[in-house]
C-alpha positions in Angstrom: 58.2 88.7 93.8 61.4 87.7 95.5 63.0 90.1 97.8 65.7 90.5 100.7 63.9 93.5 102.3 60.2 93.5 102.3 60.3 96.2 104.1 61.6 98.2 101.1 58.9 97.4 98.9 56.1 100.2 98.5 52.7 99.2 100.4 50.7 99.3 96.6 53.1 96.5 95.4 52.7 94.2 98.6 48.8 94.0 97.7 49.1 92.9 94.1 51.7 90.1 94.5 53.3 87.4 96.4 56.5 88.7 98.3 59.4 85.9 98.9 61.9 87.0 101.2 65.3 85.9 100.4 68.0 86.0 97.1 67.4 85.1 93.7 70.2 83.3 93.9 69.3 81.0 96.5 67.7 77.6 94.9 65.1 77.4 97.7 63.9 80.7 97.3 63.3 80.1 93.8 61.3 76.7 94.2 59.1 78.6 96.6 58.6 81.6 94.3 57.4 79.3 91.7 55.8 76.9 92.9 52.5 76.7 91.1 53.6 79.0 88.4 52.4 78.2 85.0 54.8 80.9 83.9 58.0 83.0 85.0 58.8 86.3 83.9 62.5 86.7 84.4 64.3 90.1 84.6 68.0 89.5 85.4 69.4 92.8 87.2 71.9 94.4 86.1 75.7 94.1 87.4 76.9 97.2 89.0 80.2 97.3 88.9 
């Protein structure tokens, strides 16, 4: 899971997955969050205008 705050992200979730800190944005980030992966599942957030 790629995030900018892990501090933010509830104690349950930090046990069940990986936590990148940084921006899904960010290239890096993203070849660190899947390295390995034999699959992505992508949910683009929404815009907030």
């Amino acid at each position: 899971m790629i995030v900018r705050d892990p501090a933010r992200l509830p104690q349950e979730a930090r046990g069940r997955v990986e936590v990148i800190t940084g921006s899904h944005g960010d290239a890096d980030v993203l070849d660190r969050a899947f390295e390995g992966a034999d699959a992505v599942f992508w949910l683009v957030p929404r815009t907030i205008r």
